[in-house]
OpenMM code with the backbone's topology and positions (N, CA, C; nanometers):
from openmm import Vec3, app, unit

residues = "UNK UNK UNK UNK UNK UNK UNK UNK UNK UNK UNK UNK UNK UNK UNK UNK UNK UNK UNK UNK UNK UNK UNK UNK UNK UNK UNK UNK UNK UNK UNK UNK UNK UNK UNK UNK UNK UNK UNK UNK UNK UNK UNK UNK UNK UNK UNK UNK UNK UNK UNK UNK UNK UNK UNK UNK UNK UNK UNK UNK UNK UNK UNK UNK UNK UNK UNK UNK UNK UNK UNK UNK UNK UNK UNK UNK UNK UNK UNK UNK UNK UNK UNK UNK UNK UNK UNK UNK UNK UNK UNK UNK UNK UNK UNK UNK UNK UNK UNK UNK UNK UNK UNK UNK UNK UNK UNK UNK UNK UNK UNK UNK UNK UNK UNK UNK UNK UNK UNK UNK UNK UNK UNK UNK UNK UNK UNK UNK UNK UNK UNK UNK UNK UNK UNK UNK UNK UNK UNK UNK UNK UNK UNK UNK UNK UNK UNK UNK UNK UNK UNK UNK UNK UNK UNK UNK UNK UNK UNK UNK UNK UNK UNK UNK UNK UNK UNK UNK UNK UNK UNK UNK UNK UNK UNK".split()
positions = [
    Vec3(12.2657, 10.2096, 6.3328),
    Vec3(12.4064, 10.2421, 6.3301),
    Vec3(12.4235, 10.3891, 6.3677),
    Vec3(12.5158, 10.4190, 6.4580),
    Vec3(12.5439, 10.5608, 6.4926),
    Vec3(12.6706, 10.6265, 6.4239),
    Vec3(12.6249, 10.7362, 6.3738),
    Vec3(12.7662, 10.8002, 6.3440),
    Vec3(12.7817, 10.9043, 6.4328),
    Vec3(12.9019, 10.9503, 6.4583),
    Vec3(12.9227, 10.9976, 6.5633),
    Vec3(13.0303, 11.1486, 6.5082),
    Vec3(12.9999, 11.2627, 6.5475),
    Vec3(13.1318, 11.4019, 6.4747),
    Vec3(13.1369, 11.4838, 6.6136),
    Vec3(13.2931, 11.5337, 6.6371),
    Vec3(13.3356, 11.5879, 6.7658),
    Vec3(13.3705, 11.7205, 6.6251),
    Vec3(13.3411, 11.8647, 6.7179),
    Vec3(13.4063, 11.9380, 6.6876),
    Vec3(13.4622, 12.0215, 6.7992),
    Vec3(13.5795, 11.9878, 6.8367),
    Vec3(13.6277, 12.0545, 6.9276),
    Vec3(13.7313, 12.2202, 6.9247),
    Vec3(13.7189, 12.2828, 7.0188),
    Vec3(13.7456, 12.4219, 7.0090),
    Vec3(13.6840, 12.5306, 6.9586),
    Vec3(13.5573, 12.5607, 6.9677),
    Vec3(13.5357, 12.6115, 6.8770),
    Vec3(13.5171, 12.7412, 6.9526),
    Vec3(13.5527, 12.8203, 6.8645),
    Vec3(13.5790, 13.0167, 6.9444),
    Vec3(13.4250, 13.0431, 6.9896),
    Vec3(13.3525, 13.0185, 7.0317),
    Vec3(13.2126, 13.0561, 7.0574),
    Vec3(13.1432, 13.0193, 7.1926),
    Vec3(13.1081, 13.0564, 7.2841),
    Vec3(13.0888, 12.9992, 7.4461),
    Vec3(12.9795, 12.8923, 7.4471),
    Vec3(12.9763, 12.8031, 7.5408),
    Vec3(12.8565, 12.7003, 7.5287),
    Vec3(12.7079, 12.7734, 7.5551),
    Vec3(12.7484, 12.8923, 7.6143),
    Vec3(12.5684, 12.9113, 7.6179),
    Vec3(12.4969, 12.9677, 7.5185),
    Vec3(12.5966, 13.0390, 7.4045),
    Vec3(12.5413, 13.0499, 7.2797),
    Vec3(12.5004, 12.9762, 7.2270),
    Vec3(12.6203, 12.8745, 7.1836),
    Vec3(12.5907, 12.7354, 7.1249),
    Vec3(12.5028, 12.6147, 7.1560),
    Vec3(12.4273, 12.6622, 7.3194),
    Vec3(12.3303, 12.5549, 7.3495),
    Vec3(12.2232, 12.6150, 7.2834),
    Vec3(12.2107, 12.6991, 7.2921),
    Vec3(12.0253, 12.8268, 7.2505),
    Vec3(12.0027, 12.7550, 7.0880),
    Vec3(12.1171, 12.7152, 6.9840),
    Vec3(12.0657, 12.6780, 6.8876),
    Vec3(12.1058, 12.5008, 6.8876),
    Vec3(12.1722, 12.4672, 6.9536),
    Vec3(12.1562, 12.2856, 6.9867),
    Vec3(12.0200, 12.2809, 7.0458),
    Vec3(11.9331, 12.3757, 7.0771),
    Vec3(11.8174, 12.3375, 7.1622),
    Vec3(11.7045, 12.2865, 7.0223),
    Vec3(11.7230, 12.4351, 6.9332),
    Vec3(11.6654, 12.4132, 6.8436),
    Vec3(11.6713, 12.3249, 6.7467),
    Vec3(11.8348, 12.2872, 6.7024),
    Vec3(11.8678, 12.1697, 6.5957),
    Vec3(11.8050, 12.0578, 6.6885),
    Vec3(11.7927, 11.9857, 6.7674),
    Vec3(11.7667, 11.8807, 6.8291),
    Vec3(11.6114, 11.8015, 6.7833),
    Vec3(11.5569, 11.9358, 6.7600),
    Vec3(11.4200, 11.9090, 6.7659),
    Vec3(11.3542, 11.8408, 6.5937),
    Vec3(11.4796, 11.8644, 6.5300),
    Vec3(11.4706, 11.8635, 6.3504),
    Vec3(11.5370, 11.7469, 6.2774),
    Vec3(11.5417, 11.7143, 6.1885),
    Vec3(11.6013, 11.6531, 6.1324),
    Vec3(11.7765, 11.6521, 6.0818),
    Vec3(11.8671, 11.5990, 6.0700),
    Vec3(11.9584, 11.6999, 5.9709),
    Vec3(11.9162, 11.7668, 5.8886),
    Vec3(11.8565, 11.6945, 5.7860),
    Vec3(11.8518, 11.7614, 5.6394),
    Vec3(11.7528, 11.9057, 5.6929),
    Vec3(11.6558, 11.8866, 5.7318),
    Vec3(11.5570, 12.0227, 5.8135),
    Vec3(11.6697, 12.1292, 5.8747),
    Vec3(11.7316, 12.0451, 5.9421),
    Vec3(11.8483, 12.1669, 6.0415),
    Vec3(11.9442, 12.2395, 5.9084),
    Vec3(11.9647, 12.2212, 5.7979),
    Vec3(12.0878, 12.2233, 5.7222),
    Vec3(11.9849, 12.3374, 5.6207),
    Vec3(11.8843, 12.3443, 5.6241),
    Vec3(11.8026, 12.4139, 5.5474),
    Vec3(11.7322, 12.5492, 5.6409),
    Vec3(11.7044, 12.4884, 5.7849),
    Vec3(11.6816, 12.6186, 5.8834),
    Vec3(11.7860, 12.6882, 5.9454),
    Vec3(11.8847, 12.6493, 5.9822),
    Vec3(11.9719, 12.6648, 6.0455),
    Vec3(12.0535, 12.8522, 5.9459),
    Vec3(12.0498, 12.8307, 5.8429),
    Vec3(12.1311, 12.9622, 5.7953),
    Vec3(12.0072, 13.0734, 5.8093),
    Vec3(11.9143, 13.0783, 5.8253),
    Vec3(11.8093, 13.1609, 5.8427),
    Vec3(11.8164, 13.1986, 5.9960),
    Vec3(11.8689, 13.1180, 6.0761),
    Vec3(11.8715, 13.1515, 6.2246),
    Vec3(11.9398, 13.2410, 6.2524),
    Vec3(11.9092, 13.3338, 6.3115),
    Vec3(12.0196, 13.4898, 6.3118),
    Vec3(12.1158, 13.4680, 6.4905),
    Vec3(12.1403, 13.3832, 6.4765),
    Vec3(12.2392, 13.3115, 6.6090),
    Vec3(12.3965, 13.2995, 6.5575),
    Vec3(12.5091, 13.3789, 6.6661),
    Vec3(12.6022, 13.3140, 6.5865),
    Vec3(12.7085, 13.1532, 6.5880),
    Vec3(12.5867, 13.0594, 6.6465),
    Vec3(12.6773, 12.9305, 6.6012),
    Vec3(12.5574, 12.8550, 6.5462),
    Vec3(12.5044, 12.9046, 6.4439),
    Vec3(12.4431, 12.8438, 6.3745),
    Vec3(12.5235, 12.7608, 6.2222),
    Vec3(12.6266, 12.8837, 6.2154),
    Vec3(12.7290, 12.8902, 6.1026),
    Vec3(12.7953, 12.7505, 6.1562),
    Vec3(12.8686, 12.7510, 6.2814),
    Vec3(12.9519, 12.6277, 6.3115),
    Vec3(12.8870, 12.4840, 6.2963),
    Vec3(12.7171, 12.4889, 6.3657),
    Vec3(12.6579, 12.3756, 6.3161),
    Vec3(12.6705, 12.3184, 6.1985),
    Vec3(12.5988, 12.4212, 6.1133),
    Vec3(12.6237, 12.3628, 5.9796),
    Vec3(12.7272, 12.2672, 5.9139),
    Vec3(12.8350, 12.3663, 6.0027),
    Vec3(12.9450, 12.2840, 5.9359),
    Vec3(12.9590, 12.1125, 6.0106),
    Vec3(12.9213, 12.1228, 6.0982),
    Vec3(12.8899, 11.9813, 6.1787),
    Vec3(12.8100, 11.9459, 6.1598),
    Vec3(12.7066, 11.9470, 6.1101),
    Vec3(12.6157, 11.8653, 6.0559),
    Vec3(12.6528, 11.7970, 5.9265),
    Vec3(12.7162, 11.9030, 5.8115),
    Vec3(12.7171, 11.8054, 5.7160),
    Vec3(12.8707, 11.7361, 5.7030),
    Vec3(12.9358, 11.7516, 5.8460),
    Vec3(13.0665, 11.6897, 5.8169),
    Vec3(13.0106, 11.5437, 5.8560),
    Vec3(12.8876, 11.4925, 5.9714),
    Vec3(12.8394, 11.3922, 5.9992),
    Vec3(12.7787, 11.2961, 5.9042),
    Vec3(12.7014, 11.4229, 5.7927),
    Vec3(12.5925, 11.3764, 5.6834),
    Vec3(12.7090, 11.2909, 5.5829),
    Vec3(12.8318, 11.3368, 5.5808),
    Vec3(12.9228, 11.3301, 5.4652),
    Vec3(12.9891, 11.1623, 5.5494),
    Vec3(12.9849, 11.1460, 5.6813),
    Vec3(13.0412, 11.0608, 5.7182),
    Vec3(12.9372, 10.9404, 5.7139),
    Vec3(12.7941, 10.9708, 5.7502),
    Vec3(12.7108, 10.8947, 5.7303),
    Vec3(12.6768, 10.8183, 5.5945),
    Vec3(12.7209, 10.9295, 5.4976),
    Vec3(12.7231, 10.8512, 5.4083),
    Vec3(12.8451, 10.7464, 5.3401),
    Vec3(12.9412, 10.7745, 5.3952),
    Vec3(13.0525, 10.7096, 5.3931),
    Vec3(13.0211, 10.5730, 5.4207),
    Vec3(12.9140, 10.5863, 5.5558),
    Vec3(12.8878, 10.3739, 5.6151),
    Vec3(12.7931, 10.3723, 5.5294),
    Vec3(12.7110, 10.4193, 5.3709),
    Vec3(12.5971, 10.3785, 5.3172),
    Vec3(12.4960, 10.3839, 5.3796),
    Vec3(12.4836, 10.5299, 5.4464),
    Vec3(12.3426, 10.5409, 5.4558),
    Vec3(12.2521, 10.6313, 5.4190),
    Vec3(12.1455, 10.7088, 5.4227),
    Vec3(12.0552, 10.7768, 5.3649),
    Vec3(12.0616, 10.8566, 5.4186),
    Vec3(12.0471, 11.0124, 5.4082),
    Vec3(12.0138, 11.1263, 5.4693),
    Vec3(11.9055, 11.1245, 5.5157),
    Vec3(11.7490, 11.0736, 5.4243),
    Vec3(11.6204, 11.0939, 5.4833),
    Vec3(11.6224, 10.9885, 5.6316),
    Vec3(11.6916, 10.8819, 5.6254),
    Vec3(11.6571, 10.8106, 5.7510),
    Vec3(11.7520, 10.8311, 5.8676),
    Vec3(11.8284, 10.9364, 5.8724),
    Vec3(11.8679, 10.9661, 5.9614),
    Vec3(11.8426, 11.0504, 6.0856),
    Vec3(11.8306, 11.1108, 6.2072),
    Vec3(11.7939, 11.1552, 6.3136),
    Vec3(11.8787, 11.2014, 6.3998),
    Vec3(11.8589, 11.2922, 6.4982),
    Vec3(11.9656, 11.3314, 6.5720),
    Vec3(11.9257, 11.2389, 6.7182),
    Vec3(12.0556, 11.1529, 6.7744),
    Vec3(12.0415, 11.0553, 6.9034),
    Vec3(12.0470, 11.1666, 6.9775),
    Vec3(12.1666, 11.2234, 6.9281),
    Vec3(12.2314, 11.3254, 7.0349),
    Vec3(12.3308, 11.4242, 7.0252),
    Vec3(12.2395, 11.5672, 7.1217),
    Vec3(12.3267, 11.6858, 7.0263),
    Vec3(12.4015, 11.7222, 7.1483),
    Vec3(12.5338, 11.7462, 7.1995),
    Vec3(12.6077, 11.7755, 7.3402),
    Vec3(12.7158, 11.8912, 7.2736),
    Vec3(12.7108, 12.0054, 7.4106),
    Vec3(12.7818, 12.1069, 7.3426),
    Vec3(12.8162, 12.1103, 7.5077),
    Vec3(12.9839, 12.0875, 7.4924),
    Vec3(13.0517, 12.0647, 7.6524),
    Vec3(13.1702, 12.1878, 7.6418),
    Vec3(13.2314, 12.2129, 7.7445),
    Vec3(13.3188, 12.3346, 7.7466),
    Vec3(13.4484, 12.2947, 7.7059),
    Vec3(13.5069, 12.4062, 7.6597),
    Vec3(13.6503, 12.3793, 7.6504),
    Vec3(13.7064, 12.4727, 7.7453),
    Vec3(13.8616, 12.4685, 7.6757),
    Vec3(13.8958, 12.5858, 7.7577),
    Vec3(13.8794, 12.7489, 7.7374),
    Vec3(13.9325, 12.7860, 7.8234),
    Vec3(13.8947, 12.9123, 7.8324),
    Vec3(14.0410, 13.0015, 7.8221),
    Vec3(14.0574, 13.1240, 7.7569),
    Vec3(14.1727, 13.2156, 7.7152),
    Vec3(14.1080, 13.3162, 7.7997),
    Vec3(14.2122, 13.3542, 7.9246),
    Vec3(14.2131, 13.4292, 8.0140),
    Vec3(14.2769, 13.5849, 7.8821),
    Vec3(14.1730, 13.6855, 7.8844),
    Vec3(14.2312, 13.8100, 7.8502),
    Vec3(14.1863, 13.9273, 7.9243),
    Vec3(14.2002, 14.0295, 7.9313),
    Vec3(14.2262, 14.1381, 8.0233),
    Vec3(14.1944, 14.2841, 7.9114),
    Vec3(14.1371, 14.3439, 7.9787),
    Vec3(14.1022, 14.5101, 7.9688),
    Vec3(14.1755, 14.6097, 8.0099),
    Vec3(14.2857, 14.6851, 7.9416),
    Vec3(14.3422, 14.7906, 8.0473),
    Vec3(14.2594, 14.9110, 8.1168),
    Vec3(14.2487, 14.9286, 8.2282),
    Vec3(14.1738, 14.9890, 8.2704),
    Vec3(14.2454, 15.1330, 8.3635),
    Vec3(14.1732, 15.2283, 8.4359),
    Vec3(14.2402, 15.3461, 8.5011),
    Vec3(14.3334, 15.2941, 8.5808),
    Vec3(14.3975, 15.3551, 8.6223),
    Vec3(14.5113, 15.3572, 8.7566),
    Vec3(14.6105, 15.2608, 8.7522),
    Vec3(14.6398, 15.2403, 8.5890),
    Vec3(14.7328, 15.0952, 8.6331),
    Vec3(14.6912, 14.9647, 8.6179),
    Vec3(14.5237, 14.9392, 8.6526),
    Vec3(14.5022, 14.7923, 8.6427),
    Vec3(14.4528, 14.7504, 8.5773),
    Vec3(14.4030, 14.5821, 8.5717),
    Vec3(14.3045, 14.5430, 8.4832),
    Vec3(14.1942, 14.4697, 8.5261),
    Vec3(14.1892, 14.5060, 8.3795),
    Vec3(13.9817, 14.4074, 8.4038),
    Vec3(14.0058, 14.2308, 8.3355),
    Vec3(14.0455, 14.1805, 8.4202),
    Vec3(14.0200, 14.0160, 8.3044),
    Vec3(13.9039, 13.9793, 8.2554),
    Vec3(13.8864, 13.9237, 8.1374),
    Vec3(13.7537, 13.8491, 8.1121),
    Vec3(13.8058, 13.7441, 8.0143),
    Vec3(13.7140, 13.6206, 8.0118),
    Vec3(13.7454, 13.5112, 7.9281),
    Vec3(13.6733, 13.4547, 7.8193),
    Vec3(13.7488, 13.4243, 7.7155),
    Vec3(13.7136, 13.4329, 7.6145),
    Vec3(13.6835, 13.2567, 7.6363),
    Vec3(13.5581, 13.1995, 7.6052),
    Vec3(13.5803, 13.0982, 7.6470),
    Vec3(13.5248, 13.0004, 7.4923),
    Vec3(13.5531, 12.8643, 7.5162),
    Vec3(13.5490, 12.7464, 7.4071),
    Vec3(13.4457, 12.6795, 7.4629),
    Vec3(13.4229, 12.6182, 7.3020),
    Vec3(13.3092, 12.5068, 7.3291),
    Vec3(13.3764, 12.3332, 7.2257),
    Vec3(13.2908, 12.2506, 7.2594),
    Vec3(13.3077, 12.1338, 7.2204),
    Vec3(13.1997, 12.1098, 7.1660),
    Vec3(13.1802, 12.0448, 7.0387),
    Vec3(13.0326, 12.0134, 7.0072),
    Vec3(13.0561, 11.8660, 6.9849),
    Vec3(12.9485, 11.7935, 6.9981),
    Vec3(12.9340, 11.6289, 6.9901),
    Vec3(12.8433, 11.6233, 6.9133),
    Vec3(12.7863, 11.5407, 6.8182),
    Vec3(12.6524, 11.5073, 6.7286),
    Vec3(12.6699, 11.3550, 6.7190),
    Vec3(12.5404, 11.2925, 6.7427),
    Vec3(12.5252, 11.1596, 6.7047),
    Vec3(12.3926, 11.1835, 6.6161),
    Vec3(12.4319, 11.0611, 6.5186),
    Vec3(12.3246, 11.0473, 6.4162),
    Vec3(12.2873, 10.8992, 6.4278),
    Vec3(12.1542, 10.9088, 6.4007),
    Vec3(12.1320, 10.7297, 6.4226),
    Vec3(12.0471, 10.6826, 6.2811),
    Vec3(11.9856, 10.5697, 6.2563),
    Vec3(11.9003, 10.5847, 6.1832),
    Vec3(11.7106, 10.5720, 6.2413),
    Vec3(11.6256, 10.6217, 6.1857),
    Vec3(11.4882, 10.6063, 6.2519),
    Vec3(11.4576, 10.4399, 6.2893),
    Vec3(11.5028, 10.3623, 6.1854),
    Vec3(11.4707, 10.1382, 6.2295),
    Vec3(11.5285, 10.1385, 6.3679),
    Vec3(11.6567, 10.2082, 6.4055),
    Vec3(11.7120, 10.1177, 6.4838),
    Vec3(11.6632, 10.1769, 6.6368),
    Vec3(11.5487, 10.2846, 6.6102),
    Vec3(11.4943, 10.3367, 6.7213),
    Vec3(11.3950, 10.2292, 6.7543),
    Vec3(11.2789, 10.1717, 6.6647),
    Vec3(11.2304, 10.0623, 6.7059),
    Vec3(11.2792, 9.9371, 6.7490),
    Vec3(11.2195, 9.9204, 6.8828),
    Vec3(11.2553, 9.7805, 6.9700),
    Vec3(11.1286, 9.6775, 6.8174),
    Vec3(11.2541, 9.5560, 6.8176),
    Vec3(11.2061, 9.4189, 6.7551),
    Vec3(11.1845, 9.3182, 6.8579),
    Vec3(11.1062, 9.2683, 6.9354),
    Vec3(11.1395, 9.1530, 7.0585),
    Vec3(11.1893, 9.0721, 7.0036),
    Vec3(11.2777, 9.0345, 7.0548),
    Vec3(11.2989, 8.8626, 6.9813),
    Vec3(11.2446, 8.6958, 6.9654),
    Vec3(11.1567, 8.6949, 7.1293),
    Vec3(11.0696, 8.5945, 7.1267),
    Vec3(10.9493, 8.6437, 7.1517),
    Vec3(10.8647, 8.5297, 7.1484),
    Vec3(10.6872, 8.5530, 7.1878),
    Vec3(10.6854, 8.5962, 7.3200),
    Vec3(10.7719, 8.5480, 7.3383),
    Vec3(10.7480, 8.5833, 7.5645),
    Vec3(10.8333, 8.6640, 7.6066),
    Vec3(10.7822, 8.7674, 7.6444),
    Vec3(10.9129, 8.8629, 7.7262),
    Vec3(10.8802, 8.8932, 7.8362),
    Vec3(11.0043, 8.8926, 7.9148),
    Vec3(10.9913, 8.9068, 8.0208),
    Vec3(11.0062, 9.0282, 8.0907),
    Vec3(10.9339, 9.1238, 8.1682),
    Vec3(10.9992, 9.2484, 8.2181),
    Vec3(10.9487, 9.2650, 8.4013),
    Vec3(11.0628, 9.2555, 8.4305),
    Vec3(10.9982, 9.2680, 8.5774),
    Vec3(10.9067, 9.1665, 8.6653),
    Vec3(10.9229, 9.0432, 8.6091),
    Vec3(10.8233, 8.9591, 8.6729),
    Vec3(10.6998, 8.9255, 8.5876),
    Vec3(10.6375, 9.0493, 8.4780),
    Vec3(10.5880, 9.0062, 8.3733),
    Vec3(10.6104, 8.9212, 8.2698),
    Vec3(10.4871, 8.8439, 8.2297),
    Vec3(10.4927, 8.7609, 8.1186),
    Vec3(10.3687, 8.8383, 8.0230),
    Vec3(10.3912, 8.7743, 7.8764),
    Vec3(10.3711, 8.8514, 7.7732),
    Vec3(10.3032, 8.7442, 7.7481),
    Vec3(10.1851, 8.6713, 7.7285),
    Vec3(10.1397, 8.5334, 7.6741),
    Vec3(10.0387, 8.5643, 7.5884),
    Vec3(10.0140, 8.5167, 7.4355),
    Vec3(9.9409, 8.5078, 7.3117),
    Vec3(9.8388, 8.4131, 7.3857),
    Vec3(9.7036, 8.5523, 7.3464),
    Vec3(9.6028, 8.4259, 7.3956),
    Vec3(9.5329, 8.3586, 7.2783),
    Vec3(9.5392, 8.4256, 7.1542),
    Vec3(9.4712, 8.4059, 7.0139),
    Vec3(9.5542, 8.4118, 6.9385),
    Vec3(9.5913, 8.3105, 6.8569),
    Vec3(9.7377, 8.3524, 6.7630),
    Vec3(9.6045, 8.4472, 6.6442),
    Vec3(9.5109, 8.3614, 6.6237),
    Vec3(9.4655, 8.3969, 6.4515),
    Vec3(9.4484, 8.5811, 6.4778),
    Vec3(9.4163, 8.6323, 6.6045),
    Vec3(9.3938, 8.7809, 6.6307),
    Vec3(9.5455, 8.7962, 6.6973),
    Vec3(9.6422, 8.7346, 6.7628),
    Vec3(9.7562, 8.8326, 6.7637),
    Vec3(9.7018, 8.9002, 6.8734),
    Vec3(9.6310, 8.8748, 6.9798),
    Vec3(9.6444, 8.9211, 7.0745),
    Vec3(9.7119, 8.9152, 7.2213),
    Vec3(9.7704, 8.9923, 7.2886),
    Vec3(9.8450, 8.9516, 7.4011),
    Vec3(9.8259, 9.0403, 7.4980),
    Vec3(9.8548, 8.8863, 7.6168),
    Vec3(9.7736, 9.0123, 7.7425),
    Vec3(9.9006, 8.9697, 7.8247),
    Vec3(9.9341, 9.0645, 7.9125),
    Vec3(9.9947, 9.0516, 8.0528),
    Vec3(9.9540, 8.9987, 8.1510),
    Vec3(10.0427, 8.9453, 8.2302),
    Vec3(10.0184, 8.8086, 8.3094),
    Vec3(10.1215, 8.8705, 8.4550),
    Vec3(10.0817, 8.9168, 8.5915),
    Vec3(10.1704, 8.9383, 8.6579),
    Vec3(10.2130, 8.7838, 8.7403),
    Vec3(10.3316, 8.7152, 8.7173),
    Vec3(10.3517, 8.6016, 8.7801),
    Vec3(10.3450, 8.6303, 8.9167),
    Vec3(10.3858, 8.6674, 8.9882),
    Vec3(10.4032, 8.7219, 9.1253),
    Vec3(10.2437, 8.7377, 9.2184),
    Vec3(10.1959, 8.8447, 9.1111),
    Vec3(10.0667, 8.8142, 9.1847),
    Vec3(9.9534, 8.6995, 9.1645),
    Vec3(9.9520, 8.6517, 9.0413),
    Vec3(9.9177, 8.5265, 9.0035),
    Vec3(9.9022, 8.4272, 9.1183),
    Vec3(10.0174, 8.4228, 9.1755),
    Vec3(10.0808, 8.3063, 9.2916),
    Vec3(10.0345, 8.3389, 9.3944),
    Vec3(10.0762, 8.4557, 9.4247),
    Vec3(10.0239, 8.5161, 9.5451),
    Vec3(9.8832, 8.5311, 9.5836),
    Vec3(9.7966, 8.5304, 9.5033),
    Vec3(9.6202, 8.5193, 9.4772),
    Vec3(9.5966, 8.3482, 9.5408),
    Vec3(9.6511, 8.2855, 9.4658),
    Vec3(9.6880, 8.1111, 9.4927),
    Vec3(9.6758, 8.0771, 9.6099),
    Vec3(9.8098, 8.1244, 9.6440),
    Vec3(9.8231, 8.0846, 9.8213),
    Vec3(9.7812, 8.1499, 9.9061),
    Vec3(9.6842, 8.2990, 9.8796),
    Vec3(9.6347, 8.3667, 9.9861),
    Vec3(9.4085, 8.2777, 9.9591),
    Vec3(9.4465, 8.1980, 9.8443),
    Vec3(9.2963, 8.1734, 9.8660),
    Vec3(9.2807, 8.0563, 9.9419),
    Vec3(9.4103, 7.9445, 9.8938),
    Vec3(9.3923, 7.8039, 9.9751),
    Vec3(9.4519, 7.8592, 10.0783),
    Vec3(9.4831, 7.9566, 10.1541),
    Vec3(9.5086, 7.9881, 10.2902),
    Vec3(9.4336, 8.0043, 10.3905),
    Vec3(9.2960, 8.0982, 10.3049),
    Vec3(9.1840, 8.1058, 10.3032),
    Vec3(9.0996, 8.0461, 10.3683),
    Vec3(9.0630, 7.9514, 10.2366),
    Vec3(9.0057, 7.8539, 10.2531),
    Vec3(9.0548, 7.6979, 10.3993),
    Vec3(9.1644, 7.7176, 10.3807),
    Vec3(9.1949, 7.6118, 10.4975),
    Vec3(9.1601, 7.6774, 10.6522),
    Vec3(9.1781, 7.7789, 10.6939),
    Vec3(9.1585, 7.8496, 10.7687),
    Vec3(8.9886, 7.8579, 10.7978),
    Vec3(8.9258, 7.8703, 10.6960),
    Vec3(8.8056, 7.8548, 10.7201),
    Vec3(8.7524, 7.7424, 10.7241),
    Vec3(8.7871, 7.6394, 10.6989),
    Vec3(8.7380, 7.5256, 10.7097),
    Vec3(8.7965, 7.4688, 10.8432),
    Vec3(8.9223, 7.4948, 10.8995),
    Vec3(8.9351, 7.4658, 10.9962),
    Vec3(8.8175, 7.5245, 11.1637),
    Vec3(8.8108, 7.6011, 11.0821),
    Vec3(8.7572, 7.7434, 11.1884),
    Vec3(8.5917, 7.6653, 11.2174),
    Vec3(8.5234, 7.6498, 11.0876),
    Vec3(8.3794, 7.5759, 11.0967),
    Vec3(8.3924, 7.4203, 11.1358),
    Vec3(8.4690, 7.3540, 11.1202),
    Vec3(8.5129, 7.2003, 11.1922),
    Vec3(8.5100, 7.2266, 11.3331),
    Vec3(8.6179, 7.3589, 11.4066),
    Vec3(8.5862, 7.3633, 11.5328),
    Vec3(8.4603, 7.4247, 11.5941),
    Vec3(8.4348, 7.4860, 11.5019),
    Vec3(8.2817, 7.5083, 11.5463),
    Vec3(8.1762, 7.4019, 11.6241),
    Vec3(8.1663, 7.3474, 11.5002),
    Vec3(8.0460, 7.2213, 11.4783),
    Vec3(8.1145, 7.1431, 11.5893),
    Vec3(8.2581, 7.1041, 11.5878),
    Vec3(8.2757, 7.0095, 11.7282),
    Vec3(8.2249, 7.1219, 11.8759),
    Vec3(8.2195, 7.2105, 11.8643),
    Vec3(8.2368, 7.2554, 11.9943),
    Vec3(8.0694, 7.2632, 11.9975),
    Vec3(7.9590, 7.2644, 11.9057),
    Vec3(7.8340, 7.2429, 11.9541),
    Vec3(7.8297, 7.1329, 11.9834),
    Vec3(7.8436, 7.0057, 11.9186),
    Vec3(7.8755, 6.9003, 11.9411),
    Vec3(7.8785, 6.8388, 12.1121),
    Vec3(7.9574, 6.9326, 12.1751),
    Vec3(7.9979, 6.8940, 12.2673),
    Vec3(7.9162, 6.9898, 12.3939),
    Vec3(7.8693, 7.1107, 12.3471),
    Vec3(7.8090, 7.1745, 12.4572),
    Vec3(7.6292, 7.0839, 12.4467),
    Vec3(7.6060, 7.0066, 12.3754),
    Vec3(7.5194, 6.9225, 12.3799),
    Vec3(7.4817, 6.8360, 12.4703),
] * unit.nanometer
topology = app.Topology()
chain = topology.addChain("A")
for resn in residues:
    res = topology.addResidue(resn, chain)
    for name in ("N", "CA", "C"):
        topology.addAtom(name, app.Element.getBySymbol(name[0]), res)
C-alpha cells in the first residue's frame, strides 16, 4: 500500500532541497527522522516535517513505521517570485526567489516482493518448468529455441539423407 504527502510551495529552491532528498532516499523514515536534524542543510527542517506528516498518514491506513520505505522521494519546481536589487544609476538587478514542491511516497517492504501466482510463468517466450517437486527445483526452458533446434535438426537430417541417396544412385549408375 502506498501513502502518498505533497508539500507544495515551499520557500527553499529545488537544488537545495535535492542535496538532502539525495540523502533521505537512501534511509528509512524512521532513520531519516532521527538523521535528518543533525544535517546542517537548510531543508532538512522542511523534510522532517514531511516525513512525519506521511508517517502520521501511514498510520492512519494501519500501518507500521518499521515496515515502511521510501518508493519515492521527488522535489519538482514551483514558482518563482521575481525580486530585484536597487542598484547605481537608476537600475536594477532582478533575482528570483524561487519554490519547490516536495512529493514522498511510502510503501511497505512485502509489497516490494514479487509473489508469482502460478507454477509457470511466462516471460518473453520463457517457460519456468518444476523438474523435481520434492527439491523445488526449476529450470528455464527457451520455447523458441527449443523448436528451432527441432526443425533445424530434421532439416538436417533430411537434407543429408537426401544428399547420400543421390550419391549411392549416382555410383550406381557410373557403374
Amino acid at each position: 500500500m502506498d501513502v502518498i504527502t505533497t508539500q507544495k510551495y515551499v520557500r527553499l529552491s529545488p537544488k537545495k532541497l535535492r542535496i538532502v532528498a539525495d540523502v533521505v532516499r537512501k534511509l528509512t523514515p524512521v532513520d531519516a527522522l532521527e538523521k535528518l536534524p543533525f544535517l546542517r542543510k537548510n531543508g532538512s527542517e522542511t523534510f522532517v516535517k514531511v516525513i512525519k506528516n506521511s508517517l502520521s498518514s501511514a498510520r492512519q491506513k494501519g500501518l507500521s513505521d518499521t515496515e515502511l520505505i521510501f518508493k519515492e522521494v521527488q522535489i519538482g519546481e514551483g514558482p518563482r517570485l521575481k525580486r530585484g536589487r536597487a542598484a547605481s544609476r537608476g537600475r536594477w538587478h532582478p533575482y528570483k526567489k524561487r519554490m519547490s514542491h516536495i512529493r514522498v511516497v511510502l510503501t511497505t517492504r512485502k509489497s516490494e516482493i514479487r509473489n508469482p501466482k502460478s507454477e509457470t510463468e511466462k516471460v518473453k517466450g520463457m517457460e519456468i518448468i518444476k523438474t523435481d517437486e520434492k527439491e523445488n527445483k526449476e529450470k528455464m526452458v527457451d520455447k523458441k529455441e527449443d523448436m528451432g533446434t527441432v526443425k533445424k535438426t530434421t532439416k538436417n537430417l533430411k537434407s543429408k539423407l537426401q544428399s547420400v541417396i543421390s550419391k549411392k544412385g549416382a555410383k550406381n549408375k557410373s557403374i
